[in-house]
C-alpha positions in Angstrom: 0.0 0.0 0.0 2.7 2.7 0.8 4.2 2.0 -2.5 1.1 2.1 -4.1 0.6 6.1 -2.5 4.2 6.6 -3.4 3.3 6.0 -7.0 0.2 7.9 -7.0 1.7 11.1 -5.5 4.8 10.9 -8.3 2.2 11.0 -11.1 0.0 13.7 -9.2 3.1 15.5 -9.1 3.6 15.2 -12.7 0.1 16.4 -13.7 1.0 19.4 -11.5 4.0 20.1 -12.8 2.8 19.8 -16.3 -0.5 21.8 -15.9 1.9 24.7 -14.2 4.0 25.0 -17.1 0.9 24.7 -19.6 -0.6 27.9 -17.5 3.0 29.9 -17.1 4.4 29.3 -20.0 2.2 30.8 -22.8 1.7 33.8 -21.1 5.3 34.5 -20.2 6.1 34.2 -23.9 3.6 36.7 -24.9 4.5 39.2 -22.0 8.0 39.2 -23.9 6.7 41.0 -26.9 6.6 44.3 -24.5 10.3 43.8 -24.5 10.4 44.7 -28.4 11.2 47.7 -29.6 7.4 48.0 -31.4 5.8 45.6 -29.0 2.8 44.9 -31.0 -0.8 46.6 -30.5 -3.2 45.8 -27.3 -5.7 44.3 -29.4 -3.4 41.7 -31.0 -1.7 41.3 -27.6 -5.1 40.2 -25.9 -5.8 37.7 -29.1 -2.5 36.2 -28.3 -3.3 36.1 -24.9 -6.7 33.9 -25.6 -4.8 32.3 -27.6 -2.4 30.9 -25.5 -5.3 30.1 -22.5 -7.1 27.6 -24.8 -3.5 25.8 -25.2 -3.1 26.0 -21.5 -6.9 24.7 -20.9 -5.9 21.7 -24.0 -3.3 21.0 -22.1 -3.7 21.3 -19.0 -6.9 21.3 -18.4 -9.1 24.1 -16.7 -7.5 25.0 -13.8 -4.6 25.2 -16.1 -6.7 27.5 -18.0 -8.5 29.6 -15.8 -4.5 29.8 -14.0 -3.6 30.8 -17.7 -6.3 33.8 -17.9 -5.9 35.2 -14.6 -1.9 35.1 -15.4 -2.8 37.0 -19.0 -5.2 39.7 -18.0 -2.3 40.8 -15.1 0.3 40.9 -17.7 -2.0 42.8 -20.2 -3.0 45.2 -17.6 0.8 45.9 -16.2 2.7 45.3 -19.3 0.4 46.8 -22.4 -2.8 48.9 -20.4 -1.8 52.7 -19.8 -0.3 53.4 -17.4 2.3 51.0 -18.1 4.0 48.7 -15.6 1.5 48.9 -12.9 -1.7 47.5 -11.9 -3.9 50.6 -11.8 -6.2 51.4 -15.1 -6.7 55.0 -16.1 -9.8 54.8 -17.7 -13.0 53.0 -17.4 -13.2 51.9 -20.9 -9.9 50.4 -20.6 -11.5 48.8 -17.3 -14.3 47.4 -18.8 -11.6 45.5 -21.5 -9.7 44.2 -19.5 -12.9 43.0 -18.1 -14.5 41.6 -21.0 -10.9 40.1 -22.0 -11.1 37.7 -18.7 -13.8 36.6 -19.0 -14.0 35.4 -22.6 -10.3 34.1 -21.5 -12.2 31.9 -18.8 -15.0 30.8 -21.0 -13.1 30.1 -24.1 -10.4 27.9 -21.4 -13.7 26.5 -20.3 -15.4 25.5 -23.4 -12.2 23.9 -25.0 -11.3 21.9 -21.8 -15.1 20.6 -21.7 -14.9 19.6 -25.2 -11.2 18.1 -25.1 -12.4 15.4 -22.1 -15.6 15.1 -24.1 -13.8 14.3 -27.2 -11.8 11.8 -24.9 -14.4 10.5 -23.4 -16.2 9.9 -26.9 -13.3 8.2 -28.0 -12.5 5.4 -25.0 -16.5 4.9 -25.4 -15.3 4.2 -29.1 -12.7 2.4 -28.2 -14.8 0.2 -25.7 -17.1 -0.4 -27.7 -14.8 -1.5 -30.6 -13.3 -3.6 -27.9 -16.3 -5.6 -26.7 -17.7 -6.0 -30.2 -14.4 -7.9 -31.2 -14.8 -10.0 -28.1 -18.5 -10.5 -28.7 -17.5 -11.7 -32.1 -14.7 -13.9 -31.4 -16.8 -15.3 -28.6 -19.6 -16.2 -31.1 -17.3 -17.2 -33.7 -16.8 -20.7 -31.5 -13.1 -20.1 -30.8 -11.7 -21.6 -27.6 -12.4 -19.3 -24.6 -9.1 -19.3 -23.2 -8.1 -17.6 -27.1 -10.6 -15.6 -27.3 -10.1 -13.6 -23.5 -6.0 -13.8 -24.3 -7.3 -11.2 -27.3 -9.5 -9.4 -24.7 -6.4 -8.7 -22.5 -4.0 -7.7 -25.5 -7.1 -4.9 -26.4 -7.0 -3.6 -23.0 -3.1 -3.4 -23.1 -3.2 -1.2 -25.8 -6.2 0.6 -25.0 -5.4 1.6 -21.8 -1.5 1.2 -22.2 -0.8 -1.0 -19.5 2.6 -3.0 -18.5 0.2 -5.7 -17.9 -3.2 -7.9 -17.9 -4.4 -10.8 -16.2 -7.8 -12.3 -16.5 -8.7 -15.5 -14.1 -11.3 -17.3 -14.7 -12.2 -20.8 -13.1 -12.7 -22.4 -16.7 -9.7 -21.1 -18.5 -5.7 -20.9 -17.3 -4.8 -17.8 -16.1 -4.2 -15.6 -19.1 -1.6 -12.7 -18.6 -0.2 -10.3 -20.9 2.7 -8.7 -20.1 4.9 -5.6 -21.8 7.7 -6.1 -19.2 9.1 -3.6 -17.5 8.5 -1.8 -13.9 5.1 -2.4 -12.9 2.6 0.1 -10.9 -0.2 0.0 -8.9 -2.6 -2.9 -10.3 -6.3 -2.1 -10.3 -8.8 -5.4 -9.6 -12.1 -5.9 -10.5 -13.7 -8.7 -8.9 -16.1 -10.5 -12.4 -19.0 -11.8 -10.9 -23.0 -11.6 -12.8 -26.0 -11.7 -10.8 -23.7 -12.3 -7.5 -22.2 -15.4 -8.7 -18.3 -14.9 -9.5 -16.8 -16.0 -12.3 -13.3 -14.5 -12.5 -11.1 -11.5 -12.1 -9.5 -8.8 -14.6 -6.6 -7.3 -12.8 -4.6 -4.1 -14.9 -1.3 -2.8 -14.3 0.0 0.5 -15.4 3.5 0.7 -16.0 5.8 2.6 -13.0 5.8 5.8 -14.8 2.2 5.8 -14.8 2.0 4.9 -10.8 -1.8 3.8 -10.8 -4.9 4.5 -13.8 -6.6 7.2 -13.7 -10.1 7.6 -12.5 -11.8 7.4 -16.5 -9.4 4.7 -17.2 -10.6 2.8 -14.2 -14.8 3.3 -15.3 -13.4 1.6 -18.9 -12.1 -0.8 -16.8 -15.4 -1.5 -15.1 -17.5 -1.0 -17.9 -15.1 -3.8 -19.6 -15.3 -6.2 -16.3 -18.9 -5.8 -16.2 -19.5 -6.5 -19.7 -17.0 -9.8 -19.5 -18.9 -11.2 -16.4 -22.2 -11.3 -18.4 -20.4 -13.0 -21.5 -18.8 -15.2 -19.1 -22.1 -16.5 -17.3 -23.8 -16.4 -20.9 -20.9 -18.8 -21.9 -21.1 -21.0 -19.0 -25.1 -20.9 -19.1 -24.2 -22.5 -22.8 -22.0 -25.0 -21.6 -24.0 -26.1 -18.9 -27.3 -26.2 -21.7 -24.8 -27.9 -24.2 -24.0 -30.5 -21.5 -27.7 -30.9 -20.2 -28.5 -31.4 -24.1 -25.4 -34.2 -24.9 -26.6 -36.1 -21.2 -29.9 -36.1 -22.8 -29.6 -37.6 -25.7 -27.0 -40.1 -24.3 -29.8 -40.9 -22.0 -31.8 -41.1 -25.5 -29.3 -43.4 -27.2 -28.5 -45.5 -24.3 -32.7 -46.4 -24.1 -32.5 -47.0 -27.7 -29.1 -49.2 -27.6 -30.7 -51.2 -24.8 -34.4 -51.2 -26.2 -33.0 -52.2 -29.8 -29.7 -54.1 -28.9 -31.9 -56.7 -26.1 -33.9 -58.1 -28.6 -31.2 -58.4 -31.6 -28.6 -60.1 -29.0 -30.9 -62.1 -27.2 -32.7 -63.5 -29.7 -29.8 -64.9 -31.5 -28.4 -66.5 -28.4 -31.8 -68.2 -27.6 -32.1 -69.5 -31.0 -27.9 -71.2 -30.4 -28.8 -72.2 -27.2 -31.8 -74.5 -27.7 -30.7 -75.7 -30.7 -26.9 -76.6 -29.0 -29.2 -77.9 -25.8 -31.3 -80.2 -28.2 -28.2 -81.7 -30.0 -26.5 -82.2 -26.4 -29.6 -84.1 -24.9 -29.3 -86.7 -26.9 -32.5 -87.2 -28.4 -31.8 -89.3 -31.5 -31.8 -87.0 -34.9 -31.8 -87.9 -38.3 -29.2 -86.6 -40.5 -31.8 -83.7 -42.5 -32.5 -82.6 -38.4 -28.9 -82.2 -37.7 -28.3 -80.7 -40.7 -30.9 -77.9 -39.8 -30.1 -77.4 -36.0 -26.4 -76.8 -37.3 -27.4 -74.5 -39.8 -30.2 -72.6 -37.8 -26.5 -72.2 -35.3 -24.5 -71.2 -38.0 -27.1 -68.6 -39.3 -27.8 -67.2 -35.7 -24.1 -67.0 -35.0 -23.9 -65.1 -38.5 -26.2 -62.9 -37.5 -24.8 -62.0 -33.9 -21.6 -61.1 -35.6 -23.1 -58.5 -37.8 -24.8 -56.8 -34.4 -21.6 -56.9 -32.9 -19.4 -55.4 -35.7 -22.3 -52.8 -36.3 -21.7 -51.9 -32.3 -17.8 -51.7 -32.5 -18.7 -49.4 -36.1 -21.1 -47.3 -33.7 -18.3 -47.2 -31.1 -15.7 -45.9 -33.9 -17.7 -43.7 -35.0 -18.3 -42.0 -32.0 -14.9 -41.8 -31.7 -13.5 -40.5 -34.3 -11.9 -43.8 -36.0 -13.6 -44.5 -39.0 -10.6 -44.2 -40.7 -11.0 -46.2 -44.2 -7.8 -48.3 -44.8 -7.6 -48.1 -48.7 -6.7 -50.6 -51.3 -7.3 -51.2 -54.8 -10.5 -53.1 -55.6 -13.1 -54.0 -58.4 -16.5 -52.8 -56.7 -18.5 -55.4 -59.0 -16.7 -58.5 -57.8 -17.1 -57.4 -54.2 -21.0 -56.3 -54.9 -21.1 -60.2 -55.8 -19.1 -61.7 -53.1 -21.2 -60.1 -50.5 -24.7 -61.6 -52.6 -22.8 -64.8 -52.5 -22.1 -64.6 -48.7 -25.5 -63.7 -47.9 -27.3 -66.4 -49.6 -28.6 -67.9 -46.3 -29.9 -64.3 -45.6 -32.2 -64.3 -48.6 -33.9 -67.2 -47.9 -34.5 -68.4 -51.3 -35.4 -64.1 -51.9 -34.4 -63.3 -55.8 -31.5 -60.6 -56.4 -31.4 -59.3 -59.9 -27.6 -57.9 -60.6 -27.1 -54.8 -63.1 -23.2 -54.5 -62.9 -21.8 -52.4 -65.9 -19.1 -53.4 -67.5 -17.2 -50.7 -67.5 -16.4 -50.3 -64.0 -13.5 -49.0 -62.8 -11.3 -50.3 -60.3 -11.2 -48.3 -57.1 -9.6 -47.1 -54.1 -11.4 -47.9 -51.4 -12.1 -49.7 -47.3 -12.9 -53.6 -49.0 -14.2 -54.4 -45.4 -16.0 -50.9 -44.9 -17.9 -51.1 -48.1 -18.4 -54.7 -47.7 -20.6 -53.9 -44.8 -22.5 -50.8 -46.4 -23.5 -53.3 -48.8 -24.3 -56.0 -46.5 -26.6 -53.9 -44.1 -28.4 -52.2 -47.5 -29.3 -56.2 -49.0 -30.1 -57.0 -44.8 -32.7 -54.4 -44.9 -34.0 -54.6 -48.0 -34.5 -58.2 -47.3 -36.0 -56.9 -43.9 -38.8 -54.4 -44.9 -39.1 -55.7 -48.7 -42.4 -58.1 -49.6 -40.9 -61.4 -49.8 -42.4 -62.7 -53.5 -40.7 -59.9 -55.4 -36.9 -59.8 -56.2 -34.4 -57.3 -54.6 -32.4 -55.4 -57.5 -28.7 -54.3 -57.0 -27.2 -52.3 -59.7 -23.8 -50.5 -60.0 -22.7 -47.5 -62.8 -19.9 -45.9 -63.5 -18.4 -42.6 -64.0 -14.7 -41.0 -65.2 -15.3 -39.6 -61.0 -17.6 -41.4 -59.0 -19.5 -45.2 -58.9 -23.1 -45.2 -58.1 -24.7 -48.1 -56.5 -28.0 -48.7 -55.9 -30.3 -51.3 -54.0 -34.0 -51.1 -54.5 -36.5 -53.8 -53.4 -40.9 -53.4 -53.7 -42.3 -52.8 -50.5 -43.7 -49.9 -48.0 -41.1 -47.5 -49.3 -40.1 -44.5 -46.9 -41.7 -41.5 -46.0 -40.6 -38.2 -47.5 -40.1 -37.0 -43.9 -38.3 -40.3 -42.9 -35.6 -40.1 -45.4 -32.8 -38.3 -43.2 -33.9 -39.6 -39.8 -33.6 -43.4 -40.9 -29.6 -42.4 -41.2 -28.9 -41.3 -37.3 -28.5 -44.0 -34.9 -31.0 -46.3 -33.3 -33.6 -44.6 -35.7 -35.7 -47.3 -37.8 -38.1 -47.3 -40.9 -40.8 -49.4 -39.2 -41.2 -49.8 -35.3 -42.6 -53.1 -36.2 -39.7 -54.4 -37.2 -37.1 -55.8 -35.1 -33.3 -54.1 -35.4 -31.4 -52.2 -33.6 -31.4 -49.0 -36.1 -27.8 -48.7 -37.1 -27.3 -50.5 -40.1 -27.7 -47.5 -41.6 -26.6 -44.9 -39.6 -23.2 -47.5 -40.1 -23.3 -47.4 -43.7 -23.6 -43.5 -44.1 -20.5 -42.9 -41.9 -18.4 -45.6 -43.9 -19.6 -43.9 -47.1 -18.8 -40.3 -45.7 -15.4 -41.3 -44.9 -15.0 -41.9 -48.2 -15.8 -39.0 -49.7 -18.9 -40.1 -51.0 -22.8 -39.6 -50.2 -25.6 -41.8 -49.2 -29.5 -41.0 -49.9 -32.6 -42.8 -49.9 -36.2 -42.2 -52.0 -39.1 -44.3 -53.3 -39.4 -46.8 -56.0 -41.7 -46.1 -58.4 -44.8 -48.1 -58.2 -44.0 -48.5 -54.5 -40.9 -49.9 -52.3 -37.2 -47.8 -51.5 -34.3 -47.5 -53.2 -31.1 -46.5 -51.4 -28.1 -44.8 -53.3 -24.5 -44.7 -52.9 -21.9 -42.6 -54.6 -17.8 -43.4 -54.4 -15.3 -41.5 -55.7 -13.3 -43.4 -58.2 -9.3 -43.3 -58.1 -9.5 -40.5 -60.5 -12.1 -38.4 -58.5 -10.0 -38.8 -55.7 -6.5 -37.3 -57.5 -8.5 -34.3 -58.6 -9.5 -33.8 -55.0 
């Protein structure tokens, strides 16, 4: 604290010093032009005079001003009002000038000091404004906070021309700016909105300054009160933004458990009476074997896709759906999935339109081998069963479409985007777990391709893939 008064009385002391020699100084220069041989004429003299108050009430200030005036009509009285060199006035009218000449002296020293601080004033409210606006913008612009209140304190710093600037806040580092240098008095403003704190702004003034001044400390407030609410408005947003991500967790994690039950426990019944009747003993002909194992095998088959759609879900979510690239023919794998899926169809027609001009591409063979397996899963799943599901595949110097279509309920216009998020399914009726799709536009996405689904003419849904082709992908 006792350094603290030290420094404020050294820069009081220089605002004296200066406002003295803005008020001495003017006038003592004029009252030298009675020295000259042809000192110039009272009337120009008292113009000089005025002249040299409103520098001294510019710069000074108006006590500098008014001290400038009072200084100026003695020196125009002693120095250029007959009788010279003394303070009596021999005639009324000369009375009366010297009269008139102090007080539009004082008024004039008045007016300009008012309007100097005014013109200050208007520009820190600029300047504050101008300020705020580019923290309100970089705020809204979604840059990390801790980034965007480092660019508040380097503002401040030149704005108010501080040695330094901290700003605390408990969901941020500290963030400190510092010009180096001998450091003065710090002024603290305690952030806080509606009586809840949420930081401090603390601002230094270099040693030469000693402490801020009064309007430099309102600025100061205005800034720290402005902060606080953008601070509580952020963490409001957070706390909403949290409240909104632990809902629809909640959402997923009653849809993952609701969907996921059924399509894993289902699966494992099936296995586990067919493995209990084959272990009891009971004597089976080869045809019943035959069918237990294969009833197994297809259960088991099934299992595994619910599982590798889960561990999909779970790299999607984080981040890993990284497609690991290799050359292949997209025709040859379209088939090898239709071949591999066979026990799927159930005896279900698929009509293949593969063009032979396909080119071979870049691309995820595992990835793309389950897009296409969970598109054929579910147009076996919502299609009518007597009429054939139809796969074709075109290409393009830039992209391959593929497309599988089957005859059936189709989707709803309004359906068409929501069937692609997670957990979200065509038909409640209908058993799944609602991310075969959701699966299959991330894969797709990842590379650089789109996935969108309309109706069949004369009734059913068609659902359309694009891939970039090798050459697509060097022009990219």
């Amino acid at each position: 604290m006792r350094d603290r008064a030290v420094l404020t009385m050294a820069r009081d002391r220089r605002h004296a010093a200066r406002s003295v020699l803005a008020a001495t100084a003017g006038p003592a220069f004029v009252t030298l032009l009675a020295l000259l041989q042809n000192p110039p004429s009272r009337t120009t003299t008292a113009l000089l005079y005025v002249l040299v108050v409103a520098f001294a009430a510019g710069i000074g200030g108006f006590p500098a001003g008014v001290a400038a005036s009072v200084l100026s009509f003695l020196a125009l009285n002693f120095f250029f009002t007959p009788p010279l060199h003394t303070l009596v006035v021999g005639r009324l009218q000369d009375l009366v000038a010297l009269i008139v000449f102090l007080t539009v002296s004082v008024v004039t020293g008045l007016l300009l000091s008012t309007a100097v601080q005014a013109r200050a004033r208007a520009e820190r409210r600029e300047q504050q404004t101008r300020l705020m606006n580019e923290f309100n913008n970089r705020l809204l612009s979604g840059r990390a906070l801790e980034g965007v209140l480092k660019g508040l304190a380097e503002s401040l710093t030149r704005l108010l021309v501080l040695a330094e600037c901290d700003i605390e806040t408990p969901a941020t580092e500290p963030v400190r700016i510092s010009r180096g240098g001998e450091l003065g008095a710090p002024s603290e403003i305690e952030l806080s909105a509606r009586g809840e704190p949420v930081g401090v702004l603390r601002a230094t003034p270099p040693a030469s300054r000693g402490s801020l001044t009064d309007d430099e400390k309102a600025v100061l407030q205005n800034v720290g009160g402005q902060l606080s609410l953008a601070l509580r408005a952020t963490r409001l947003a957070d706390e909403v933004r949290d409240a909104q991500l632990e809902a629809e967790t909640n959402r997923l994690r009653a849809a993952l458990f609701s969907g996921v039950t059924h399509d894993l426990k289902t699966p494992l019944a099936v296995i586990t009476a067919s493995v209990t009747s084959m272990l009891e003993g009971s004597p089976f002909t080869e045809s019943e074997r035959f069918e237990h194992l294969d009833t197994i095998r297809q259960e088991a088959e099934h299992l595994n896709r619910v599982v590798n759609n889960l561990m999909d879900l779970a790299r999607l979510r984080a981040g890993a759906l990284i497609p690991a690239r290799v050359p292949a023919a997209i025709d040859e794998l379209i088939e090898a999935v239709v071949a591999r899926l066979q026990p799927l169809l159930d005896g279900r027609e698929i009509q293949l339109d593969l063009r032979g001009d396909l080119p071979e591409m870049s691309i995820d063979v595992v990835q793309v081998d389950q897009v296409l397996t969970n598109l054929i899963e579910n147009a076996v799943k919502f299609g009518t069963t007597s009429t054939p599901i139809r796969i074709s595949a075109m290409g393009a110097p830039e992209k391959v479409r593929v497309t599988v279509a089957n005859r059936g309920p189709g989707i709803a216009a309004s359906d068409r985007e929501r069937i692609f998020q997670p957990f979200e399914r065509g038909d409640g009726e209908i058993a799944g777990t609602g991310l075969g799709l959701a699966i299959a536009q991330a894969a797709i996405a990842a590379h650089g391709g789109r996935i969108w689904a309309q109706d069949q003419p004369g009734g059913g849904a068609v659902i359309t893939f694009e891939l970039p082709t090798n050459e697509g992908n060097d022009r990219d």
